[in-house]
N, C-alpha and C positions, 0 to 999 in steps of 0.2 A: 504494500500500500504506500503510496508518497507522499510525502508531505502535508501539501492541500488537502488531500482526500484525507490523512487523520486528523487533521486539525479541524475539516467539515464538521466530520462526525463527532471531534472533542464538543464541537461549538453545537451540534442536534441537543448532543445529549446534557451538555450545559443550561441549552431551552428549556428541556420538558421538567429537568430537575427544580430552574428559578418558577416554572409555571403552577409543578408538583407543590412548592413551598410556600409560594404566595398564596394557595387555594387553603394552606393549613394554618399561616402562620396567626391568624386570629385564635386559632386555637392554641395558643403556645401555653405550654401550666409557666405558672407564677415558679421565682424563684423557689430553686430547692434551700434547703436547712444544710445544705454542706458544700464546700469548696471545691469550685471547678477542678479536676483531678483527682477528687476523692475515694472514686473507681473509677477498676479500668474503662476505655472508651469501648464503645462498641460498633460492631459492624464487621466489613469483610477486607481479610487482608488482599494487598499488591506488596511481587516483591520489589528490588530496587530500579529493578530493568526502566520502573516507572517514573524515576527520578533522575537516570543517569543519562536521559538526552542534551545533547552539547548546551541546547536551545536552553536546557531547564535548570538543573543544579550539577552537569558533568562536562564540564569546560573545560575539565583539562587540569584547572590554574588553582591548584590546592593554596587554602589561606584567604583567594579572593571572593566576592559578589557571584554568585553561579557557578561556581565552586565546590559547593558545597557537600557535593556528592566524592566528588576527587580528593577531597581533603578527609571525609569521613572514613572513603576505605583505606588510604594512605597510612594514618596515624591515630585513625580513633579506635581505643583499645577493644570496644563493643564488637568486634568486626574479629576477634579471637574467642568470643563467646564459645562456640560450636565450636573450635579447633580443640579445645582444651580438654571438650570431653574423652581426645582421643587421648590422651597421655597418659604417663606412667602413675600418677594420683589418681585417675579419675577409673583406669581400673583396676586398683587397690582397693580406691572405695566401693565398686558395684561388688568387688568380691569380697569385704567385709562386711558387706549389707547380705550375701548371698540372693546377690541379683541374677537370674536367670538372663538378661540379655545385657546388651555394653550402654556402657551410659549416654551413647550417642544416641543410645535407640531409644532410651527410658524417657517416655513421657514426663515423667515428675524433674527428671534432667533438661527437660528440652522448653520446659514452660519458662523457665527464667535463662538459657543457653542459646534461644534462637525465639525466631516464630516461628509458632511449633502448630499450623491451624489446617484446620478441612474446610473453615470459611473462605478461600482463595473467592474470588470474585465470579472467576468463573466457575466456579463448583466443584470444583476438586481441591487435594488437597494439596500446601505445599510442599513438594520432593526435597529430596537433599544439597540438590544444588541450589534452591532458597533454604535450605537449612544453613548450611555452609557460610552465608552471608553473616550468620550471628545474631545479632540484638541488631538487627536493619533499619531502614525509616520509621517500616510503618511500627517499631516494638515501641520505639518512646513519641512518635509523632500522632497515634493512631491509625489505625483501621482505613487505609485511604483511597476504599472503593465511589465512596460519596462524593469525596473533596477531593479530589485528584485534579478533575478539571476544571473545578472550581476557583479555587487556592491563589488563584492569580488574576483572578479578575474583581472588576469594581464592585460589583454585589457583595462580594468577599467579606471586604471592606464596610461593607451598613453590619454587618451583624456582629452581637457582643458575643466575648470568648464563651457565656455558657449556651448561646444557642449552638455556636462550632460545636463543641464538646456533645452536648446532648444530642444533636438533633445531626450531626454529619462526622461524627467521631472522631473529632478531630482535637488533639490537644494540644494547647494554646503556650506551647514550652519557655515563651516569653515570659510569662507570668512566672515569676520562680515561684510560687506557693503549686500550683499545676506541673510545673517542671520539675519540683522535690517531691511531690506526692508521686508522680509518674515515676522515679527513680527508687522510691522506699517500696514499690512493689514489690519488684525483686530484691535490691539491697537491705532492705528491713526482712519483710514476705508479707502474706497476704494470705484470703483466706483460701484460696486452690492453690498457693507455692511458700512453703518454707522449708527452712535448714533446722531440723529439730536437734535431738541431744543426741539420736541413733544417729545423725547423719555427721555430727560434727565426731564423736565418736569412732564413726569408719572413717574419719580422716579429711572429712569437708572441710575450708576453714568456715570459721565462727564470723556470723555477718555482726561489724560491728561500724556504720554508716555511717559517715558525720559532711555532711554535702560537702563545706569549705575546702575542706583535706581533700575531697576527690577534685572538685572542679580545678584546686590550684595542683593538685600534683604531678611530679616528674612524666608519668606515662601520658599525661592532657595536656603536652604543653601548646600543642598546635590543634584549634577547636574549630570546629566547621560551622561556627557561630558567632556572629558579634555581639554583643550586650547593648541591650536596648538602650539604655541610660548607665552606661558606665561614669561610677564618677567615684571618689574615694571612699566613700563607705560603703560601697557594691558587698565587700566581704561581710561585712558586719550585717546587713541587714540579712545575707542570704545565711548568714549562719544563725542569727535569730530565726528566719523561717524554716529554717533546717532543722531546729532542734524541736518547733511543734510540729511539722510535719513528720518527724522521723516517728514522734511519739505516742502521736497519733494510729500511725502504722502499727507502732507496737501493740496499742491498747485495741486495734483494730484485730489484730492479731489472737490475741488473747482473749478476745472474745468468742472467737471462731472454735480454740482449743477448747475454752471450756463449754460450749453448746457440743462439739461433738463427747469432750467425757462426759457429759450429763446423760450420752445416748452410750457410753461404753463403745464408744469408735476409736478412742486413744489413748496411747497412757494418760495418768494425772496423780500431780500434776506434772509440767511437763519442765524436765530440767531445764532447756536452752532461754526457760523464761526467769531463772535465779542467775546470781552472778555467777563466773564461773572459777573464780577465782576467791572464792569461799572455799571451795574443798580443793582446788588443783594450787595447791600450798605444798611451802614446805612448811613441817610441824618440827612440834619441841620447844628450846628454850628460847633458840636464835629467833624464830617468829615475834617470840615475846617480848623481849627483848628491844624487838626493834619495832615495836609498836606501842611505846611508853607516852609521845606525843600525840597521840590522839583522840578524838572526842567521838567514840563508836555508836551511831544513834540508835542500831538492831540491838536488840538482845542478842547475848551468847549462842549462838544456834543456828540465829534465823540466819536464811539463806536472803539476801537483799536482790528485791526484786526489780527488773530490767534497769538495772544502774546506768547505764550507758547512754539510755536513752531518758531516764527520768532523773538525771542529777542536779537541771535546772528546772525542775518543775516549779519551786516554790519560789524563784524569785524571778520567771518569767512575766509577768503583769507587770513588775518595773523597769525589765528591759524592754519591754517592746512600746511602753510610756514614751522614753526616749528615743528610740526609734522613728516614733510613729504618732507624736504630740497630738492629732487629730482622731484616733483612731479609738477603737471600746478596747481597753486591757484585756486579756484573758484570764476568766475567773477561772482555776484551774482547783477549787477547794475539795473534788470529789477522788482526787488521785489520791488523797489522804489517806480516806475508807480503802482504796483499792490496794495499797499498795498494803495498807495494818492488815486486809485478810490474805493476802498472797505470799506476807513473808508468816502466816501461822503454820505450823509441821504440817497439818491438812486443809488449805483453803476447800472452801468449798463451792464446787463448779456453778451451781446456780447462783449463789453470790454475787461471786464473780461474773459471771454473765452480763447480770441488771447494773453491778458498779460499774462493770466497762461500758455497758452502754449510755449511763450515765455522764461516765467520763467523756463520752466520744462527743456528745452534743455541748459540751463545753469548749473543747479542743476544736471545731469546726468552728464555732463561731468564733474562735479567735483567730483563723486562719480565714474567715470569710472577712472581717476586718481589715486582715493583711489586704485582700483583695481588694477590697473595695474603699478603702484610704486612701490616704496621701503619705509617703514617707519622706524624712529628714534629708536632707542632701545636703554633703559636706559640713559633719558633723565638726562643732564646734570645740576646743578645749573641755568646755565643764561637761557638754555631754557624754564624752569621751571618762573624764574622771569621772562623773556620776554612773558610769557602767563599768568601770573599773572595777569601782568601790563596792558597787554591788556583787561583782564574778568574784573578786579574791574575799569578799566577805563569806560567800559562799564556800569558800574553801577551807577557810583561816577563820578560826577562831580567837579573835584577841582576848577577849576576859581569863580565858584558860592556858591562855600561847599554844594552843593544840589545831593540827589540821581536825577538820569537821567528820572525818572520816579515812581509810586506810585504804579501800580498796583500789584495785588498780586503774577500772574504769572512772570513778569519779573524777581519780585524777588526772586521768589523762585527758578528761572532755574538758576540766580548769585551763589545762595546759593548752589545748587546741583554742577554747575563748578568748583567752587573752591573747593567743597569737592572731587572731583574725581580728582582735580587737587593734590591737600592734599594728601590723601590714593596710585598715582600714584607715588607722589616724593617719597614716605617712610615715610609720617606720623611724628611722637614725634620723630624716629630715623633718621631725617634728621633737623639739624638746621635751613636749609632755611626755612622750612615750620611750623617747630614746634609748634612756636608762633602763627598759625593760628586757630588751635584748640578750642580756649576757644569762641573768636566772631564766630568760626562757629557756634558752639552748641547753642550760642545764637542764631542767626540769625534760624537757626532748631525749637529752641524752641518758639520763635517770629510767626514763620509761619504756626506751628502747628496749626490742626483744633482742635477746643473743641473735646474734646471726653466722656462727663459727657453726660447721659439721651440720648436719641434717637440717631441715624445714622444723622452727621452733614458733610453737603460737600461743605458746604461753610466757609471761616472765617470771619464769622459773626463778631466778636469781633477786626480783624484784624485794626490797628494802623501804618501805614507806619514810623512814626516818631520812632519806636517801632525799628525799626533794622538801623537807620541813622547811631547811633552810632557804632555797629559791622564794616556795612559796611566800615565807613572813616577811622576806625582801620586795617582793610585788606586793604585797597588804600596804605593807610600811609606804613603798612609792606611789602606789595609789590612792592616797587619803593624808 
């Protein structure tokens, strides 16, 4: 077919679709109660063959405008999804699991490794050479049988992200509150895909998300993406939305495990939802030892539940104040209830159920806030210090001179805030912040996993007393 003639038929079937939508759009429901990206999009995939004409995103010119395509498979790491399942881990793990078939072929592998669908467009399913492509357009852009030929033209442009989303499956990746909830799918899990404690176990690693760390990291350094409004607190604000979006995932998560143990469909409760570094310790005296500075808020026992992801719970309403001056706080008081029965020796699954759902209508409205706000740009010195003081207060307890806590993840999420808080102000070339450089890299280098002889994903060697000092020197410079 040439040219004209598909672009004709692009342009028929762009008609019948704007004619389809116009006939309905009176009917559109009222906003939902949850934040565009809050599940997945729906609809029928396309693989990239769809995106990769010179004309549209595959020019060639990785890094530029129409590019986009070129750049993605070039250097975007998503694009070794599906290669990985063939490696030397991947089957250790199908044969620790006592998987009858290889992880490439395992559906429960391939939901978060690839698009893995039988809703291809045209009605079959997609083969393995769109497997092969990875986590492609349509896994973080949606579904883009609808909006394919849509996407580029000026109709496009009238309609708001959540009709896209709802109504043509299309997700609005600009919006980073849609673009981190698209990404905690897989990276957190969801309720058809997680990494439980059987699978970390056989050898998976332990998903442990934090947006800022990926979008700035060594493997992302070239993104087939420009930021809408980049401007110097891009980090900060996306690691505020990072941390209720992640959390959100989690407690979305967790609601899912407890409906199916109420039905005895799974263990419970389910380890990958405690820390994991409660029992994957070393024990004895050295432990103790070296955990004389701090202020442990569990009981002896309890196993602390999803740390990693709920370590800024209680003082998010006052960063996102700052953040977001115009905006509703998130009242986040129901993670309280959630988190007292999940660290008791037996939570109980219906509890837990109605808390997390409780939790979740809290956590979206403050994620639909993000949305539907105004944020801060080019965050001034005191806001800077006023969320300082808040992160390392959260860490650092002055009345006691104790960290607030021991475990590994708390402190390494301290650790990652305040570097994004860092790298947001301007780094060495802002005074206020300058001084914070040298106990980060400490606290960085403190947290670090061994990396000598085999794949290490615990810090076995880990010392809490080992970054007290960093941390009471960022308290101290921050207040």
């Amino acid at each position: 077919m040439g040219l004209r003639a598909a672009a004709l038929f692009a342009g028929l079937a762009a008609s019948v679709t704007l004619v389809t939508y116009a006939a309905q759009r009176d009917r559109l429901e009222p906003p939902r109660g949850e934040p565009v990206g809050a599940r997945p999009a729906q609809g029928l995939f396309t693989p990239t063959v769809g995106c990769s004409a010179a004309s549209c995103h595959g020019s060639g010119m990785p890094g530029k405008p129409g590019g986009e395509h070129s750049t993605w498979i070039e250097s975007d790491p998503h694009t070794k999804a599906f290669q990985v399942l063939r490696n030397e881990d991947s089957v250790r793990i199908s044969k620790n699991l006592g998987r009858t078939m290889p992880a490439h072929e395992d559906a429960s592998c391939l939901k978060c490794h690839a698009v893995n669908e039988d809703r291809y467009f045209h009605g079959e399913k997609l083969d393995e050479r769109e497997l092969n492509e990875g986590v492609s357009c349509d896994g973080c852009h949606g579904p883009s049988a609808k909006w394919n030929s849509l996407h580029y033209t000026g109709f496009w442009k009238t309609l708001s992200d959540r009709q896209k989303f709802e109504e043509f499956g299309f997700v609005p990746t600009k919006d980073p509150v849609a673009r981190i909830l698209t990404c905690a799918q897989c990276h957190v899990g969801g309720r058809d895909r997680e990494v439980n404690h059987d699978l970390i176990a056989a050898g998976h690693p332990r998903l442990s998300f934090e947006y800022t760390r990926f979008h700035y990291s060594e493997e992302y350094q070239q993104k087939h993406w420009v930021e809408k409004t980049p401007n110097p607190d891009f980090e900060v604000r996306t690691w505020l939305i990072g941390q209720v979006a992640t959390l959100r995932a989690a407690v979305d998560l967790l609601a899912a495990r407890a409906d199916r143990a109420d039905v005895a469909q799974s263990p419970w409760p389910e380890f990958a939802e405690s820390s994991c570094y409660a029992c994957h310790q070393n024990l004895g005296p050295e432990l103790r030892s070296n955990t004389t500075k701090t202020l442990h808020p569990r009981k002896p026992g309890a196993l602390g539940w999803q740390l990693w992801y709920s370590s800024f719970a209680k003082v998010l309403p006052k960063l996102a104040s700052v953040v977001q001056p115009n905006g509703t706080a998130p009242a986040l008081t129901s993670l309280d209830a959630l988190r007292a029965e999940m660290e008791k020796p037996t939570p109980n699954a219906k509890t837990i159920s109605a808390l997390a759902r409780t939790a979740l209508v809290e956590l979206d409205a403050s994620l639909l806030s993000f949305q539907q706000g105004t944020f801060a740009t080019n965050l001034n010195d005191q806001q800077v210090r006023t969320m300082a003081a808040t992160i390392t207060e959260s860490v650092y307890d002055t009345a006691s001179g104790k960290l607030r806590d021991y475990d590994w993840d708390v402190l390494a999420q301290h650790g990652l805030a305040l570097t994004a808080l860092y790298h947001g102000a301007g780094g060495t070339g802002n005074p206020t912040v300058a001084g914070w450089k040298e106990p980060l890299l400490d606290v960085r280098s403190k947290l670090a996993f061994p990396t000598t002889g085999s794949r290490v994903d615990s810090p076995r060697d880990f010392k809490p007393d080992s970054v007290y000092a960093s941390f009471r020197t960022l308290y101290e410079l921050t207040h």
